[in-house]
C-alpha positions in Angstrom: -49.4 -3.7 24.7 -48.6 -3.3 20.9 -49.8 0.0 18.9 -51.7 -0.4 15.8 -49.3 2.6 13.8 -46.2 1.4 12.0 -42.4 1.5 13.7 -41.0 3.8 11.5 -37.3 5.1 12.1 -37.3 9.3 12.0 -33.2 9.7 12.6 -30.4 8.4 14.2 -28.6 9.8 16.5 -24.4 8.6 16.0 -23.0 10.9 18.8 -20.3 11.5 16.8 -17.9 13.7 19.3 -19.0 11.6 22.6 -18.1 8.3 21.0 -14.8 9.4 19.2 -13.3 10.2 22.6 -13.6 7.1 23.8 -12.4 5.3 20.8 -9.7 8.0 20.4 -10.7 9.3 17.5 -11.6 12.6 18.6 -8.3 14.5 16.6 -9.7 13.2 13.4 -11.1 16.2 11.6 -14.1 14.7 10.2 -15.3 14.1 13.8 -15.6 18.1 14.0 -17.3 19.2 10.7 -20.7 20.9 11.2 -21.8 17.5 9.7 -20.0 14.8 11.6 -19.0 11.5 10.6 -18.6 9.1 12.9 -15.2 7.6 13.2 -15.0 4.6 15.4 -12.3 1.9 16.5 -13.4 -2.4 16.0 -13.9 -4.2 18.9 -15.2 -1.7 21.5 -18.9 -0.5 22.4 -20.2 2.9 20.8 -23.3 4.8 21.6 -26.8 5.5 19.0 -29.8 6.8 19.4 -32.9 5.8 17.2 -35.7 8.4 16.6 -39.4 6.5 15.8 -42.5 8.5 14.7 -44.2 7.0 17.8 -43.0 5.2 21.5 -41.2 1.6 21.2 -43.2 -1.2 22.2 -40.7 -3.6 23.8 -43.2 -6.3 23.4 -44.4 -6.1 19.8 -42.1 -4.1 18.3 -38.9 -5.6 16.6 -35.9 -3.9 15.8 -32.9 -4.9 13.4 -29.5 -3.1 13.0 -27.9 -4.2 10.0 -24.2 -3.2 9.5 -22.9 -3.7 5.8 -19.7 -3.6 4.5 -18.5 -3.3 0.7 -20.4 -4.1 -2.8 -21.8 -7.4 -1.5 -22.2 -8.0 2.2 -21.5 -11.2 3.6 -22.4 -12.5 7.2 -20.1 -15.0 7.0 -17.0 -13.2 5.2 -17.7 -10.9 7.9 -18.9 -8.4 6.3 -22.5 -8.2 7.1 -23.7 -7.9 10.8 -27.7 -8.2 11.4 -28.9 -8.2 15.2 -32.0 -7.6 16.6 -31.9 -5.2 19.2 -32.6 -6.5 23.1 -32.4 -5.6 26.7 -29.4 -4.9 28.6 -29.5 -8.2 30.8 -30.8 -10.4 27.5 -28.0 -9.5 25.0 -24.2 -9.8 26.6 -21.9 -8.2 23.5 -19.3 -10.4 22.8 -16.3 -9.8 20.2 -16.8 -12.4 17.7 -19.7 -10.7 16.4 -22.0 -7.5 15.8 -23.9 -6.7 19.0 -26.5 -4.5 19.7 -28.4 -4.0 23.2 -31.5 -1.6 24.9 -29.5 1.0 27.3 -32.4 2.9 27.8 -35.6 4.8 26.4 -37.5 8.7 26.1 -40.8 8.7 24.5 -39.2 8.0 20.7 -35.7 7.6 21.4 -34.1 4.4 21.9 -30.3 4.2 23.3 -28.5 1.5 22.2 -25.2 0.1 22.6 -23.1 -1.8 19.8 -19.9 -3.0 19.5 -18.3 -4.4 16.1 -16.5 -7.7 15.9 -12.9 -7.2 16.8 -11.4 -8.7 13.7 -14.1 -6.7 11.2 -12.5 -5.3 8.2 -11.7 -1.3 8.3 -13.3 1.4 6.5 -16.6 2.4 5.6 -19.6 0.2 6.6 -23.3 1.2 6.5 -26.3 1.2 8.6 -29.4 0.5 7.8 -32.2 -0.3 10.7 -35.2 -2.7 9.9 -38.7 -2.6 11.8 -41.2 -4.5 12.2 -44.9 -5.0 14.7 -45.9 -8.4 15.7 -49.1 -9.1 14.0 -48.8 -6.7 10.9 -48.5 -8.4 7.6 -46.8 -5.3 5.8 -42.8 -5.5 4.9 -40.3 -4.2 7.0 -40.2 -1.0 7.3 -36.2 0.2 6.5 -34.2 3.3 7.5 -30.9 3.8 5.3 -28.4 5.8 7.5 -27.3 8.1 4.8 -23.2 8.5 6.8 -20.6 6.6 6.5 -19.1 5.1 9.4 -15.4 4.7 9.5 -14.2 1.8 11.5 -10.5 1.3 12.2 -8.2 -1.2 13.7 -8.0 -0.6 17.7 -4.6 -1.1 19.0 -6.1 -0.2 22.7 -7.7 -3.4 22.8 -6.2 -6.4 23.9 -7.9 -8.6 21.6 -6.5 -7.2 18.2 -4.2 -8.0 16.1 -2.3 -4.6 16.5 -2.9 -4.2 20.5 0.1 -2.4 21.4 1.4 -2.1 25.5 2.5 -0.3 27.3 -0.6 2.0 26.3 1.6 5.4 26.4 3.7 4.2 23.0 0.2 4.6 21.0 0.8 8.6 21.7 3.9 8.1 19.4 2.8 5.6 17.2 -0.8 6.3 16.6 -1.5 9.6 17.8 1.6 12.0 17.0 1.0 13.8 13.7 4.7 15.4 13.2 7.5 13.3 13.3 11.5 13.1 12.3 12.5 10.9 9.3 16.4 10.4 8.8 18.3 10.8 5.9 21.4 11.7 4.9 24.9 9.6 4.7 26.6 7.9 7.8 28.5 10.7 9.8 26.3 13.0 8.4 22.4 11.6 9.1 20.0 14.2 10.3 16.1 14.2 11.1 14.0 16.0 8.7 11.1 16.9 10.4 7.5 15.8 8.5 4.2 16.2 9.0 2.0 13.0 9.1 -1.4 15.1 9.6 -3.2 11.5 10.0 -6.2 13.4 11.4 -6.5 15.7 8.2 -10.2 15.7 6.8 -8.4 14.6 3.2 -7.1 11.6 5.1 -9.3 8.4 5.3 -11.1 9.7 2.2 -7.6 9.0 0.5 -7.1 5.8 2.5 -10.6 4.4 0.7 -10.0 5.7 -2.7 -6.5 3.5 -2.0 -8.1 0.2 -0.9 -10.8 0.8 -3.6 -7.9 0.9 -6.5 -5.7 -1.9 -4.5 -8.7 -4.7 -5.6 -7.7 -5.8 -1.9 -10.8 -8.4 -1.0 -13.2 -6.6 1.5 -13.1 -9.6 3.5 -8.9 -9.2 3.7 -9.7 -5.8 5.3 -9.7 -6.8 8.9 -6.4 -8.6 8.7 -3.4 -6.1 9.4 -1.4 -8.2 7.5 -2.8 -8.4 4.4 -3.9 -4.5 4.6 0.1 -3.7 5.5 1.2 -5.5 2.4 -1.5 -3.4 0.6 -0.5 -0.3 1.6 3.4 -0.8 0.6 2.0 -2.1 -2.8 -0.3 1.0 -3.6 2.0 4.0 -1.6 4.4 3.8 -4.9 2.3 4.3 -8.4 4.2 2.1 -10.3 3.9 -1.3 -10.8 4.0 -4.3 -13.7 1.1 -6.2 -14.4 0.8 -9.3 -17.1 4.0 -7.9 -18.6 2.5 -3.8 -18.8 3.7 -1.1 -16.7 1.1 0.3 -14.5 0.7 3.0 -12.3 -2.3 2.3 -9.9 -1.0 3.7 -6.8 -0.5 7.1 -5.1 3.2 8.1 -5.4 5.6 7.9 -8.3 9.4 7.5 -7.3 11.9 10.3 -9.3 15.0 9.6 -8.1 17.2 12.4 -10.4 16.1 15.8 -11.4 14.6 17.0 -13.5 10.7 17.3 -11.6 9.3 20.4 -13.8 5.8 17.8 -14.3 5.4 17.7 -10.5 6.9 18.6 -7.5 10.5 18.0 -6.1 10.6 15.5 -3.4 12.9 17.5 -1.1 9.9 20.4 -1.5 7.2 18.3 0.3 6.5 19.5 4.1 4.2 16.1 4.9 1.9 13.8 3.4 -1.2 16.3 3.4 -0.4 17.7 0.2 -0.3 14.1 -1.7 -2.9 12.6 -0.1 -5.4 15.9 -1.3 -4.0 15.7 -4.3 -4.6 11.8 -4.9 -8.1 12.4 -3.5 -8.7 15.2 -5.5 -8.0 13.9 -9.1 -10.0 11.0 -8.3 -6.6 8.3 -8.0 -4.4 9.8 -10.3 -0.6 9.4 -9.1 0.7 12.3 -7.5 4.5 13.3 -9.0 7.2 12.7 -7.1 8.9 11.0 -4.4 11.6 8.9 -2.9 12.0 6.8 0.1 11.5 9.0 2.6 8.4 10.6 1.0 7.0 6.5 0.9 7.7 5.9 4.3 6.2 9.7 5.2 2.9 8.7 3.2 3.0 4.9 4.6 3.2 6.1 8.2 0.0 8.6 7.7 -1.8 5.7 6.2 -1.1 3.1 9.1 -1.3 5.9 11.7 -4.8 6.8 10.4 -6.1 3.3 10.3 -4.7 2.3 13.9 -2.1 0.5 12.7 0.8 1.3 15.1 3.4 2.7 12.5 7.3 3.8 12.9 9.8 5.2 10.1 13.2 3.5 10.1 15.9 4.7 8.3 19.1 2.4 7.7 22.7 4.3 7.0 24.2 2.2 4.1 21.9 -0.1 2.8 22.2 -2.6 0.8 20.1 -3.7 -2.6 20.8 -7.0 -3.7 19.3 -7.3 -6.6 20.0 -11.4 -7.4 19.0 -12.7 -4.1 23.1 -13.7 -2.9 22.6 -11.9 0.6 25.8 -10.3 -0.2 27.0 -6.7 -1.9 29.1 -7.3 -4.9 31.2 -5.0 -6.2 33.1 -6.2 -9.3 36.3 -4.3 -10.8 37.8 -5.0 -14.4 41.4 -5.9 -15.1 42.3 -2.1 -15.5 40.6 -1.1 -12.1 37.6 0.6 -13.6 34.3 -0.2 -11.6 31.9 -2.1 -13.5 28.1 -0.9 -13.9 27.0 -4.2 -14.9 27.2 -7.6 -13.2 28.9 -9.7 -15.6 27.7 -12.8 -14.7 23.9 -11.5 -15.3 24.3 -8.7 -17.4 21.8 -7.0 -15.3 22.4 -4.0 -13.0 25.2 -4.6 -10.1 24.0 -4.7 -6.3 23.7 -1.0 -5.2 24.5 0.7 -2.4 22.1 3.3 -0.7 23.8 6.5 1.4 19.9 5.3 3.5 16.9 3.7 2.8 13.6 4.5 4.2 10.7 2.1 5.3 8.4 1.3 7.8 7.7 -0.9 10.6 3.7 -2.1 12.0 2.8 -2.7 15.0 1.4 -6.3 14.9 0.6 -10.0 16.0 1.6 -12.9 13.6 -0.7 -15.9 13.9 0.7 -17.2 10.7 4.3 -17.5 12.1 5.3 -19.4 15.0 5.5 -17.9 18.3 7.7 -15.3 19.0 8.4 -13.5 15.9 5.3 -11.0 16.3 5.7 -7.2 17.1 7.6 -5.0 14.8 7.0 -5.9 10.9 9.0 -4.4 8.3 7.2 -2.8 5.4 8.5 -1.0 2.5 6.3 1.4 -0.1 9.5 2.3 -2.2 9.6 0.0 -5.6 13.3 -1.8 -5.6 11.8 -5.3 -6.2 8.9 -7.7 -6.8 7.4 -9.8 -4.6 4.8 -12.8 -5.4 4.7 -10.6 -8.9 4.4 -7.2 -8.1 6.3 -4.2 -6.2 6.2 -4.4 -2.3 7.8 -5.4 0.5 6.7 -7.1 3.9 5.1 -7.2 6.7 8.7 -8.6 6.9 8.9 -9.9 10.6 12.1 -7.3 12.3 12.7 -10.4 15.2 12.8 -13.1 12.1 15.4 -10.7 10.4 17.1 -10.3 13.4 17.2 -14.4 13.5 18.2 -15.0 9.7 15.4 -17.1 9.6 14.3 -16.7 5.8 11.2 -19.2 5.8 9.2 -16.7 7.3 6.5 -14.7 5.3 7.3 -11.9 3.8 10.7 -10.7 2.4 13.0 -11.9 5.0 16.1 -12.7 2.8 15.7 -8.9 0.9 15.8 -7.3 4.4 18.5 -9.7 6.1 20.6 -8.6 3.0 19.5 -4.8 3.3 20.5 -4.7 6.7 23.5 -7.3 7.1 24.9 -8.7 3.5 28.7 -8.7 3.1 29.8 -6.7 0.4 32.4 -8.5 -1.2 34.4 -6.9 -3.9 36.1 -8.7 -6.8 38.6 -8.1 -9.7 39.0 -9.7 -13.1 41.8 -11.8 -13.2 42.0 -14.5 -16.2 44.1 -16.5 -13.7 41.4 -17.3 -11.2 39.4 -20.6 -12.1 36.1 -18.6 -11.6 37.5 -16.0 -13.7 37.5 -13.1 -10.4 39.8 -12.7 -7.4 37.9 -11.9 -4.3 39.5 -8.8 -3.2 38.1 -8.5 0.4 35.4 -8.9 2.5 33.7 -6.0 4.4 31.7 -7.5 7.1 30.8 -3.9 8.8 30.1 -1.5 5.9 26.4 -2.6 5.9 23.7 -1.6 7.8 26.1 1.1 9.9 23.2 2.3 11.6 19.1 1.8 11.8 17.7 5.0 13.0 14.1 6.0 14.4 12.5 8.9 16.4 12.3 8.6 20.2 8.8 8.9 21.4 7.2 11.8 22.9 10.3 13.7 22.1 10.6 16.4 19.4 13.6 18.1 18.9 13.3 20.8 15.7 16.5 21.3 14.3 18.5 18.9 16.6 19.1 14.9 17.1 18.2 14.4 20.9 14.7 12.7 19.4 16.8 10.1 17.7 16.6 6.3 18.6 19.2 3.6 17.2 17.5 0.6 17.1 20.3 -1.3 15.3 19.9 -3.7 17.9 16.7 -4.9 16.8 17.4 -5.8 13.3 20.6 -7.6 14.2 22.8 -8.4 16.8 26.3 -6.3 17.0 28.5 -5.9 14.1 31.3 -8.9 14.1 29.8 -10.7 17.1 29.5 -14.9 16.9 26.0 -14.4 17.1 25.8 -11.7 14.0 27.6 -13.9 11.9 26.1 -17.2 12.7 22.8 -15.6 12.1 23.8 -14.1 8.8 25.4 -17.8 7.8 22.2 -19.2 9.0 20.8 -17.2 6.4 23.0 -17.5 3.7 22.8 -21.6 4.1 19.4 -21.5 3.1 19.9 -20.2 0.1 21.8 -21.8 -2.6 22.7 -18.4 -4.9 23.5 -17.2 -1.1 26.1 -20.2 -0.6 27.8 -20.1 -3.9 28.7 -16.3 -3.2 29.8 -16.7 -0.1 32.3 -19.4 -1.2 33.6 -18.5 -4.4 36.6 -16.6 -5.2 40.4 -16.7 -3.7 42.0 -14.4 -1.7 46.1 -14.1 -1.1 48.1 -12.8 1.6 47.5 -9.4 2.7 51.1 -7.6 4.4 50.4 -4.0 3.0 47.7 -2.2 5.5 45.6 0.3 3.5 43.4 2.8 5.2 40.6 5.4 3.3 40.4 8.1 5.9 37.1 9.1 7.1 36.3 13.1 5.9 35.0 15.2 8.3 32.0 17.4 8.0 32.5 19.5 5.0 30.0 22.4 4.5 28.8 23.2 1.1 31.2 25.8 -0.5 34.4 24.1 1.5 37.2 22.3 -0.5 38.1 18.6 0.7 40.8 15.9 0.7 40.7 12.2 0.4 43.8 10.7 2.1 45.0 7.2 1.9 47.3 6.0 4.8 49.6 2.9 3.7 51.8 0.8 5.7 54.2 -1.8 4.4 54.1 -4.7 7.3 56.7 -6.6 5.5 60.3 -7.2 5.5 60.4 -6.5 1.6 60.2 -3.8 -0.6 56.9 -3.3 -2.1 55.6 -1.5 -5.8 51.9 -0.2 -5.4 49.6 1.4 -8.0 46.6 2.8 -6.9 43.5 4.6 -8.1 41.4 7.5 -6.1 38.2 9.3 -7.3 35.1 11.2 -6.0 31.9 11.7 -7.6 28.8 12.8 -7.1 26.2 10.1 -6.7 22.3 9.9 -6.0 21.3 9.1 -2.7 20.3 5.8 -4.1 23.8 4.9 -5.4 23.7 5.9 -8.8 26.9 7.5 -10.1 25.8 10.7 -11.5 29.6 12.8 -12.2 33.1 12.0 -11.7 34.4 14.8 -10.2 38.0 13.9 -9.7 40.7 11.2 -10.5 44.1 10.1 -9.8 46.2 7.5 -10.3 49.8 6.5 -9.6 52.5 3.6 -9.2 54.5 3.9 -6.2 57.5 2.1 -4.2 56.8 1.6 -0.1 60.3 0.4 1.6 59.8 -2.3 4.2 57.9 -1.0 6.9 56.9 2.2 5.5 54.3 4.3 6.0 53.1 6.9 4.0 49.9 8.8 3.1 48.3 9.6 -0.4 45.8 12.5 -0.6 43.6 14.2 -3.3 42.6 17.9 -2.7 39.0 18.9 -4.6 38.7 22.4 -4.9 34.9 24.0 -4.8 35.4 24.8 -8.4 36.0 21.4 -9.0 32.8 20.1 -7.4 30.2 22.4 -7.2 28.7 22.5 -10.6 28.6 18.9 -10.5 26.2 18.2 -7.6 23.1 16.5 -7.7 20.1 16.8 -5.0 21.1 16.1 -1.7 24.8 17.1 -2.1 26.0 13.1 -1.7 29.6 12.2 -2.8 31.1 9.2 -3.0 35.1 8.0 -2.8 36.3 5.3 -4.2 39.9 3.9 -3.7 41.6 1.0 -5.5 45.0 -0.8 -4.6 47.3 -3.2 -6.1 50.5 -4.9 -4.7 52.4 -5.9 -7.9 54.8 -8.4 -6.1 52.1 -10.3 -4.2 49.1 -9.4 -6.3 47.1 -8.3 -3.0 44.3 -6.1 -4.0 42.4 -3.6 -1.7 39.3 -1.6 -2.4 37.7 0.7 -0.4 34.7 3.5 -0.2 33.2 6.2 1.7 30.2 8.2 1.0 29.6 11.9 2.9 27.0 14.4 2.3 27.6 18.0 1.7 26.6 20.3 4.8 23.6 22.9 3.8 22.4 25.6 6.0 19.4 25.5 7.9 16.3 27.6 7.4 15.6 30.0 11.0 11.8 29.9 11.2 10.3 32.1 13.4 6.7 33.6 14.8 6.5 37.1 15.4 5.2 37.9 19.3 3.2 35.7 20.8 0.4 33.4 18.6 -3.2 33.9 19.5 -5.6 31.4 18.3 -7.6 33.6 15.2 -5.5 36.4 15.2 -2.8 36.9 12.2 0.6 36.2 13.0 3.8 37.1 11.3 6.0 33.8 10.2 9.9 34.8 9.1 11.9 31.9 7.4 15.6 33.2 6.7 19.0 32.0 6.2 22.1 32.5 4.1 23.0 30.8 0.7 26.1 29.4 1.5 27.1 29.4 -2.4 29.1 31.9 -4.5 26.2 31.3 -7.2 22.7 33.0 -8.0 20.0 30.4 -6.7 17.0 30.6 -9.3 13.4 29.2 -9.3 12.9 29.8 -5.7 10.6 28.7 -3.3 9.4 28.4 0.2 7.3 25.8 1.5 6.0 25.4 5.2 3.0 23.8 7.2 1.6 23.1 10.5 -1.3 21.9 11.9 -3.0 24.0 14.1 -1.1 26.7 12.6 -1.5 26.6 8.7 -2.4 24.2 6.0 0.4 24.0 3.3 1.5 27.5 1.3 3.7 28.2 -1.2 6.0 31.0 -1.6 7.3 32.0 -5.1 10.7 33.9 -4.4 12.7 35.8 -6.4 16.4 35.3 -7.3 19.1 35.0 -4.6 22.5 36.7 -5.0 25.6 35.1 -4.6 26.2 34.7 -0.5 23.1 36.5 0.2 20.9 36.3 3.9 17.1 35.5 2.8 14.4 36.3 4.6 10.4 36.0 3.4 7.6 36.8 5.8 4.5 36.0 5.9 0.9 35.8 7.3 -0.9 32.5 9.3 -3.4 33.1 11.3 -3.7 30.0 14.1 -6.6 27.5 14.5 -5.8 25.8 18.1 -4.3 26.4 20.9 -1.2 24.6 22.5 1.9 23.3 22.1 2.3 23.4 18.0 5.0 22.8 15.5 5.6 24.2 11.8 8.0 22.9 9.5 9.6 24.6 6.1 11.8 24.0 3.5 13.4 25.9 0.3 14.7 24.3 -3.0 16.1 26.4 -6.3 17.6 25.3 -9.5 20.8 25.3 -7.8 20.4 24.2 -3.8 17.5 22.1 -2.7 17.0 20.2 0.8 17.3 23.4 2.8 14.4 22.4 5.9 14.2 23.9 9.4 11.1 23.4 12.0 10.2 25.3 15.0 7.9 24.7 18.3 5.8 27.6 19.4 2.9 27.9 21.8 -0.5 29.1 21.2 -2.9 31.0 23.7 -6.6 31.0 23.4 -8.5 33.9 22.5 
């Protein structure tokens, strides 16, 4: 029996808590504002309620949802969903669509059931709901839901893209909020702990101001790989467009001092702080950052939209910049390492202590079978791709194969992970103009590191994974090398490296000694061990040096060099070394404290050449951080950070940084000058907002010692 009184919608009711736990989205801070917004996962039913002025009239009164996406909704770019609302038993919900359905009715309220289609693009949609009586002439009546409504991708569900089993591994790669990235040289890697804060109010806000400046299509929204590529293009701010630097995105990289415009990237405690301040300014880039802090942002990002996410860290990695899938190192006729690649004129292949990047958690319908899963993505800026700076989804298994045809990148991340570094020397003897010197097969690639999930160790390395393994099969094996060759035959730059150049008979063994850990203040040698394996006497010059480089490879100060001409009798062995004193090297440190060693060798009877390298990091102390009694959720606590400056030096332009969720939102501590060899110690006040297991990372940089972190896990009571 109709009613003669217009359907007119009141309010709707999004039950904003109830649905977000049971599309896991209940962490997200937005969900818990004293005005919710509803944040909700494609795919998979949620709950509303719609208010009328009088009762529904199931058989004269008509009712249309209508879900919009973007500047210009589409039904069928998927971006548009209209359904008119029907019984339980009349309307099954299926996935390939926008569903709606009667679950029940109170006087004026209305429960309904919907569920999104499970490929529907992510972010904010609209709602608006459209009624309408049988009989009546007058124009629908229509409701705007004044909310937004975030949807995200929904790796619980089987049907999407980034579906990830067992279900337990989404509590690492979706849900956990504080992870480990590695940095640091091989033999001296360590995991600096960094908050993700995905759940952060600031968060999705800063995800849509992102997609918004990206010009990504609203109908590429739904597809994790075109979003993934997206975010690796707009995490770094710089970019080159028709020819004209741009800077469109959130980051810019710095990879040398000075930072005085913005702050230092070893000062950052998480993402939280850039993502604010890229909200807050309205897109403006956000100064600075390096690899780690892209992959740090990148995994918030992914984490935040439900794409499963992972950093991954490679010790010694390789940046071939002309596309040869090899390393190479070029040395002129007087033994002087060359900054240039001579055949190019361009800058040489480089070296990186580690890179940082990302993997995504995703299916590839647009590869063949079996190279879905892990996906490499990287938001630093090294190269372009299809015109502009980013880097995957690069397929980890199709890396792992050498098999370069697949979309995107594979060839830049075989040769990251697995090029030969080949080193050459002028000689105006050789038809190609170079000697090949050697061929390391092994330097590359030493290790790939990750965090373990559902393990956090502050301060210490049980949490780490090496998932080497993944990207390539062991070091020297037939299988590593036929895939690398596999590789390299598919590219013809790639094949012309690999052949060129000639070596000669080797019968004098050279050996760079590996240093060992060498804390910041300590003095160090460089040794060389030499052994004549033949029956003849031999005349050897040779070359050592150590400098200070940039994590990135870039020579910044020699520190030290030596050379000499020497006689080895047949089968003799002897050893070379070069002592640097602290006075020698300390004053010529950049960031990070990462030196590099360089050897050089030349037989003058055979004309066998040998080169060698080592890179090590300078050991810094760790910061204590500690929480005064025990933490009571809204009652101050007392947080001490302390330790000792390892340096015989005054540390200026000082400051503490440290965060926690749960515990504090980011502070910073202005401190004064530290004497030379002095213990530090700054307290300070937090006052804790939940209860539980919760951790709280810090960090300290000067004018003189930066990189100085340290983390700590306390636990929380309830009031």
């Amino acid at each position: 029996m109709g009613s003669s009184e217009p359907l007119i919608v009141e309010t709707i009711y999004m039950y904003e808590r109830e649905n977000a736990e049971l599309h896991h989205t209940d962490r997200f801070e937005l969900v818990h504002e004293e005005d919710p917004t509803p944040v909700l996962r494609r795919g998979q039913e949620f709950s509303l309620a719609v208010r009328f002025n009088r009762e529904y009239v199931e058989e004269t009164d008509i009712v249309r949802l209508l879900f919009n996406f973007g500047p210009s909704p589409s039904v069928f770019k998927g971006t548009r969903g209209v359904n008119e609302v029907k019984p339980r038993e009349s309307s099954p919900l299926n996935l390939e669509a926008w569903g709606v359905r009667i679950v029940g009715n109170t006087d004026t309220d209305l429960m309904i059931e919907a569920r999104s289609p499970v490929d529907s693009p992510v972010g904010i949609w609209q709602l608006n709901v459209e009624t309408t009586t049988l009989g009546r002439r007058q124009s629908p009546n229509i409701f705007n839901y004044e909310k937004d409504i975030y949807l995200l991708f929904n790796p619980w569900l089987k049907e999407d893209m980034v579906y990830m089993e067992p279900e337990t591994r989404l509590d690492e790669y979706i849900l956990n909020d504080i992870g480990k990235i590695w940095i640091g040289p091989h033999g001296s890697a360590r995991g600096r702990e960094w908050i993700f804060g995905q759940f952060d109010k600031a968060v999705l806000p800063a995800c849509m101001l992102m997609f918004q400046r990206s010009n990504i299509k609203t109908e590429q929204r739904g597809d994790p790989i075109k979003v993934s590529r997206t975010i690796s293009k707009m995490a770094n701010a710089f970019n080159v467009v028709d020819g004209k630097y741009v800077y469109d995105g959130i980051l810019e990289g710095n990879w040398s001092p000075p930072y005085d415009d913005g702050i230092s990237p070893s000062a950052w405690t998480g993402s939280i702080p850039i993502l604010e301040q890229y909200l807050e300014t309205g897109g403006e880039r956000v100064k600075y950052g390096q690899c780690w802090v892209f992959a740090g942002i990148v995994t918030t990002i992914c984490r935040a939209l439900g794409l499963p996410s992972r950093v991954v860290t490679n010790i010694v990695s390789a940046h071939d910049t002309n596309g040869s899938l090899s390393l190479d190192v070029y040395f002129d006729a007087d033994m002087n390492r060359l900054d240039t690649d001579p055949e190019t004129g361009g800058p040489t292949d480089s070296i990186w202590n580690y890179h940082v990047w990302n993997d995504v958690w995703m299916s590839r319908p647009d590869l063949p079978r079996g190279y879905g899963g892990w996906q490499a993505i990287d938001g630093t800026p090294q190269e372009q791709s299809e015109g502009l700076y980013r880097c995957g989804p690069a397929s980890v298994e199709a890396i792992r194969q050498g098999v370069t045809g697949c979309n995107y990148d594979i060839p830049f991340l075989i040769a990251s992970v697995n090029a030969d570094q080949i080193r050459w020397i002028q000689d105006p003897n050789s038809i190609i103009g170079w000697r090949k010197i050697d061929t390391n097969t092994q330097h590359i690639g030493r290790m790939i590191l990750t965090k373990k999930p559902w393990i956090f160790d502050p301060n210490g390395d049980r949490d780490r994974a090496d998932i080497t393994h993944e990207y390539k099969a062991p070091e020297g094996t037939r299988a590593e090398r036929l895939t690398l060759y596999r590789a390299v035959r598919s590219i013809p730059s790639a094949k012309r490296a690999y052949a060129g150049g000639e070596q000669v008979v080797e019968d004098v063994e050279f050996k760079l000694a590996d240093l060992d850990r060498v804390n910041i203040g300590d003095p160090f040698t460089i040794r060389i061990d030499l052994e004549n394996k033949s029956e003849e006497r031999r005349t050897v010059k040779v070359v050592l040096s150590a400098g200070s480089v940039y994590y990135n490879g870039v020579k910044a100060q020699q520190i030290k060099r030596a050379e000499g001409e020497f006689e080895l009798a047949a089968a003799e062995k002897r050893s070379l070394q070069l002592r640097c004193t602290v006075e020698e090297y300390l004053d010529k440190l950049v960031e990070y404290a990462n030196m590099k060693l360089n050897a050089i060798a030349v037989v003058q009877e055979t004309n066998q050449t040998w080169a060698d390298e080592d890179d090590f990091q300078v050991i810094k102390p760790t910061i204590k951080v500690e929480i005064e009694g025990d933490p009571v959720v809204g009652q101050p606590s007392t947080i001490t950070l302390s330790f000792t400056n390892p340096l015989k030096i005054y540390l200026t332009e000082c400051v503490f940084n440290y965060a926690g969720p749960g515990l504090s939102k980011n502070k910073t501590i202005q401190f004064r000058d530290v004497g030379p060899l002095e213990d530090i110690k700054v307290e300070h006040q937090l006052v804790p907002q939940k209860p539980g297991q919760q951790k709280i990372i810090a960090t300290f940089t000067s004018r003189q010692l930066v990189d100085v972190t340290g983390a700590v896990v306390v636990d929380v009571d309830e009031a």
